[in-house]
Structure formats: structure tokens, C-alpha cells
DOBAPA-549512 format. One line per field, with one value per residue (C-alpha): residue in one letter; x, y, z; residue number from 1. Coordinates in steps of 0.25 Angstrom, whole numbers. Layout:
N
resn a  ...
xx X  ...
yy Y  ...
zz Z  ...
resi NUM  ...
END
This chain:
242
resn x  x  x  x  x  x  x  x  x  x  x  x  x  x  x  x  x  x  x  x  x  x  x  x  x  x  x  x  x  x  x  x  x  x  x  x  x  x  x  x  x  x  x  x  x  x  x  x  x  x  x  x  x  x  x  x  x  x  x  x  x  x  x  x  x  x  x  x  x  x  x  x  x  x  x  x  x  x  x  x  x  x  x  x  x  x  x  x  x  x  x  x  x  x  x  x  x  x  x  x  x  x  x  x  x  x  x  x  x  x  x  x  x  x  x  x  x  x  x  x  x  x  x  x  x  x  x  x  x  x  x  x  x  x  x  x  x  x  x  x  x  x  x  x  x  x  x  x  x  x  x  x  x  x  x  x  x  x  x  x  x  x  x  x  x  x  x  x  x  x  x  x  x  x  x  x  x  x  x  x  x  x  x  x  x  x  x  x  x  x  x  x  x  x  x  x  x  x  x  x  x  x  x  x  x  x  x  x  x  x  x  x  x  x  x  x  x  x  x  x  x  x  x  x  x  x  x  x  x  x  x  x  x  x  x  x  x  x  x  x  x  x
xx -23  -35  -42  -55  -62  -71  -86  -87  -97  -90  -87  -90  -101  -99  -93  -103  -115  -110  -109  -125  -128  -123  -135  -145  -147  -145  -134  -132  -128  -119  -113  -110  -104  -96  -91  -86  -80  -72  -68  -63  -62  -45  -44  -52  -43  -31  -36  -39  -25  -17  -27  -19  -30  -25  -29  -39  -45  -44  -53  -62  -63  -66  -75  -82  -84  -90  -100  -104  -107  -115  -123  -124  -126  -113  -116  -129  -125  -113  -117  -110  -111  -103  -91  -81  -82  -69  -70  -84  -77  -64  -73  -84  -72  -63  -76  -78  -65  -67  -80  -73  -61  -70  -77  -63  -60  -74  -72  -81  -81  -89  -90  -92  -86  -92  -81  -72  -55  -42  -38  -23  -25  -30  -17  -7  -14  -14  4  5  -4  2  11  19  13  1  -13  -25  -32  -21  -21  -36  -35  -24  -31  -43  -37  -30  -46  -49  -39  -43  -59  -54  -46  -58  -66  -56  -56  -71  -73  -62  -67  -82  -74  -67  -54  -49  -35  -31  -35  -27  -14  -17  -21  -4  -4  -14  -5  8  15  22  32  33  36  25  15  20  20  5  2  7  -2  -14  -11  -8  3  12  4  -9  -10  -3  -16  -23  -18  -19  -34  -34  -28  -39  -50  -42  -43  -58  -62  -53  -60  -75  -72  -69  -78  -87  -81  -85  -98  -96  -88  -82  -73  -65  -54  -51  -52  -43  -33  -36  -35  -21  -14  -19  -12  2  1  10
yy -66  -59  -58  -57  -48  -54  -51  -36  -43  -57  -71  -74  -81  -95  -100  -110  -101  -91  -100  -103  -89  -88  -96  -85  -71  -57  -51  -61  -71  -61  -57  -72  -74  -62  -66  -81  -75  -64  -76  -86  -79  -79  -96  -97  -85  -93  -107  -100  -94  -106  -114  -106  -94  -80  -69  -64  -77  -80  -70  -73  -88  -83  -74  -79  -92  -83  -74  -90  -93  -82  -83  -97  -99  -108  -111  -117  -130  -128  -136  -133  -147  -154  -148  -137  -123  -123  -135  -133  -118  -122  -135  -124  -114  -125  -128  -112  -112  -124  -117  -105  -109  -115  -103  -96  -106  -103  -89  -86  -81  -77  -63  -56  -52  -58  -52  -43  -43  -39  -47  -41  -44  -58  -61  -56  -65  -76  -76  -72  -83  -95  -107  -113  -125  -124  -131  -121  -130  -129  -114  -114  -120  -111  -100  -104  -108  -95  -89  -96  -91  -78  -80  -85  -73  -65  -71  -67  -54  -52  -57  -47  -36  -40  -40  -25  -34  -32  -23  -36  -47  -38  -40  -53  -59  -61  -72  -80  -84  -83  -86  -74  -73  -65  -51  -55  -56  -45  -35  -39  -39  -26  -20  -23  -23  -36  -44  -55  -65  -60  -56  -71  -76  -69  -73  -88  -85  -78  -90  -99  -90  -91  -106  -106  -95  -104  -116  -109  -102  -118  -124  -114  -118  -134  -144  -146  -146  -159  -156  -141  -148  -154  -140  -134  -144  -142  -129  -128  -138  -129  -118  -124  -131  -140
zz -63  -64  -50  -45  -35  -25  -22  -15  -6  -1  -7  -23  -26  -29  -44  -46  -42  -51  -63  -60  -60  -74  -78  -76  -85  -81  -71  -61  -72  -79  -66  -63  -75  -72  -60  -67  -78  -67  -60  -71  -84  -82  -79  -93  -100  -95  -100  -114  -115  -111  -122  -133  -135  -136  -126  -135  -137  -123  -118  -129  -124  -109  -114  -124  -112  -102  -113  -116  -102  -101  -115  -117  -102  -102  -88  -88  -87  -78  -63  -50  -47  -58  -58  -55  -60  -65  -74  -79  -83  -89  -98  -101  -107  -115  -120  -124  -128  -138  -145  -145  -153  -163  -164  -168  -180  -186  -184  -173  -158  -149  -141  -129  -115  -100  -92  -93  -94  -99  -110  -108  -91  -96  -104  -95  -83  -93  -95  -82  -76  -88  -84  -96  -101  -92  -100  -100  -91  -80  -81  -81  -67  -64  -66  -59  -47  -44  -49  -38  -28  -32  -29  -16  -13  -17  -8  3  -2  -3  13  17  11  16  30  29  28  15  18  28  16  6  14  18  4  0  11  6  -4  5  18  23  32  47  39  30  39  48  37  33  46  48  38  45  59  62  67  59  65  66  51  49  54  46  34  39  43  27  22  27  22  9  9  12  1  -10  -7  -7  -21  -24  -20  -28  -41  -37  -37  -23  -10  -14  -25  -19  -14  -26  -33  -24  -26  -41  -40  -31  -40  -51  -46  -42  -57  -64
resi 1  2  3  4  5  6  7  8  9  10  11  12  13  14  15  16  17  18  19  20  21  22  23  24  25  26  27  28  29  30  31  32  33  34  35  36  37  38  39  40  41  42  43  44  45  46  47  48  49  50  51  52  53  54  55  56  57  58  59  60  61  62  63  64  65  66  67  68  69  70  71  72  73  74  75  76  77  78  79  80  81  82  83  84  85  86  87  88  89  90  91  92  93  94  95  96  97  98  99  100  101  102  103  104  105  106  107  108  109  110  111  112  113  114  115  116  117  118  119  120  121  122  123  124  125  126  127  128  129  130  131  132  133  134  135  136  137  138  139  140  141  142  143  144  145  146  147  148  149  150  151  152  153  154  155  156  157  158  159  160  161  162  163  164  165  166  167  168  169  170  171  172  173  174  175  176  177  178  179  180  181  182  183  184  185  186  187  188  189  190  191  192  193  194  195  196  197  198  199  200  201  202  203  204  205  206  207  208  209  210  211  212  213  214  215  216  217  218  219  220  221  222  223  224  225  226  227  228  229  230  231  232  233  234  235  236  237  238  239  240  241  242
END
């Protein structure tokens, strides 16, 4: 899986807000659409591949979707308010995808790059990351349910490094995901200066801060406050799958 770097200076700015800034002209607008199509350009390559589309076709759908976001201001019409990010995304590209393919039977295809990646990387993530018989749009949530796992760790990452703490998240971060036992934690510990049960503590406290930081980057792809639960429930039944 690709992965994603947080923001040198704190938490990321919010999805939503970001698609708004889209809307405008000049840097700010071309660095928002930047930063959408760093964050979700592998769910979309993912969905492509699984659709029947070569690699090479694949990319060209992806990119191809986010030159027409940018030229044709695809996002104009995109509200916060009606809808999650990740459906209006995932309709907006079938949709893309569609045009696209019809384009190809008359011999036509658009052109240009927004972002920047490794065709060859792209593919290898792709076979690793494919489960037999699993439908694009299945994969599509897959995918950017562990996108969002990853945001979230970023957003982790980017407090501890703003804190001088990034040594102590870096031998923490395997817990997140894990429960170790007594040697475990007494190794890690040991690394820095703690205790089995001090640095167990920690990684509970960590833990908790993970929770907070995977609902907030949530809850910043949704209309409001109301529907996060249900796309945190989406999201992990997305990841456990079939």
C-alpha cells in the first residue's frame, strides 16, 4: 500500500475543505487537488483494476479523473452537506470511467498527469492488495478504509513529531495494531527507558489517541456528526470482508 506522509506542521486539513478549495484558481487550488489525489488516487486505481482495465488503462482512468477535476472544475457542484466523500468519489469516477471507455471505442482519449506515481509500484500494490472474487466496489472500500487508517496514523505521527516524540511513536506504532506480551513490552520499553508496564500504558494511552484521530479523519470525509458511526462500522466490516 502506498502510504502517506502527514503535514510537517500538525494534523491534515480537513477532506471536505480541501475539495472546496479545489473550486478556486491558482496554487492553493492545485495544491488541494494534490493533496486529494496523494491521499486517494490508490482506492480509485484499485477499483479500476478489479473493473477489467489494464494497468496502463488504469492509470489513465485515475488520471484522466483528476486532470477533470481540475479542468472542468468537477467539484463545483460537490456539497459537504449531502453526502460522504467517499461516495460522491467513487459515483464521480464510475461515471469517468464510463465516458472514458467510450472515448476508447471511438478512438479517443484524453491526456495529462495531476499527480505523480509508479505505474510498476501501482500494479505490484494492486496483486498484492486483490482478494479473489472480490467486486471493485468492495475493493474500492478496502482500500479506502485502510487510506483511512493511514490518515489517521499520520495524524499521530504529525502530533509526535510537533512534540520532539517521534523516536518513542516509531516503537510504539507496531502496538497499535497488536497486543504484545510481557517480553514485548519489556523489550520496547527497554529501548526507551521505560519499564514493561510503563511503556504498556503508553501504548494503551496511544491507542486511545488512535481512536480519536481515526474518528476525526472521519468524520472529515461526512455531512455531519451524525452519520461517523455508521462509516466507521462501514469502514471495519470493509476491512474484515466477505
Amino acid at each position: 500500500m502506498p502510504s502517506h506522509n502527514a503535514a510537517a506542521d500538525g494534523f491534515l486539513p480537513t477532506r471536505w475543505s480541501l475539495v472546496i478549495k479545489t473550486r478556486g484558481d491558482g496554487d492553493d487550488a492545485r495544491s488541494a487537488l494534490e493533496t486529494l489525489c496523494s491521499a486517494y488516487w490508490f482506492p480509485l486505481y484499485s477499483w479500476s483494476r478489479r473493473y477489467g482495465a489494464s494497468p496502463e488503462d488504469a492509470e489513465d482512468f485515475v488520471q484522466g479523473f483528476f486532470v477533470q477535476i481540475l479542468s472542468r472544475k468537477l467539484f463545483a457542484s460537490a456539497d459537504p452537506n449531502l453526502g460522504r466523500l467517499r461516495t460522491f468519489l467513487i459515483t464521480a469516477f464510475r461515471r469517468h470511467v464510463r465516458d472514458e471507455k467510450a472515448k476508447l471505442s471511438r478512438g479517443k482519449r484524453g491526456g495529462g498527469n495531476v499527480i505523480s506515481f509508479n505505474a510498476a509500484d501501482a500494479e505490484s500494490w494492486y496483486i498484492a492488495e486483490q482478494r479473489d472474487g472480490e467486486s471493485p466496489d468492495s475493493m474500492f472500500d478496502r482500500q479506502w478504509a485502510l487510506t483511512v487508517l493511514e490518515r489517521a496514523i499520520a495524524r499521530l505521527e504529525a502530533h509526535a513529531g510537533a512534540r520532539s516524540k517521534q523516536d518513542e511513536f516509531e516503537v510504539m506504532k507496531p502496538f497499535l495494531s497488536r497486543e504484545g506480551t510481557a517480553n514485548d513490552y519489556a523489550s520496547a520499553g527497554a529501548q526507551l527507558g521505560m519499564s514493561a508496564s510503563t511503556f504498556k500504558v503508553a501504548v494503551h494511552r496511544l491507542r486511545s489517541r488512535f481512536r480519536e484521530a481515526l474518528r476525526a479523519e472521519v468524520a472529515d470525509t461526512q455531512p455531519d456528526e451524525s452519520s461517523v458511526d455508521e462509516e466507521m462500522r462501514h469502514l471495519m466490516d470493509a476491512l474484515r470482508g466477505p
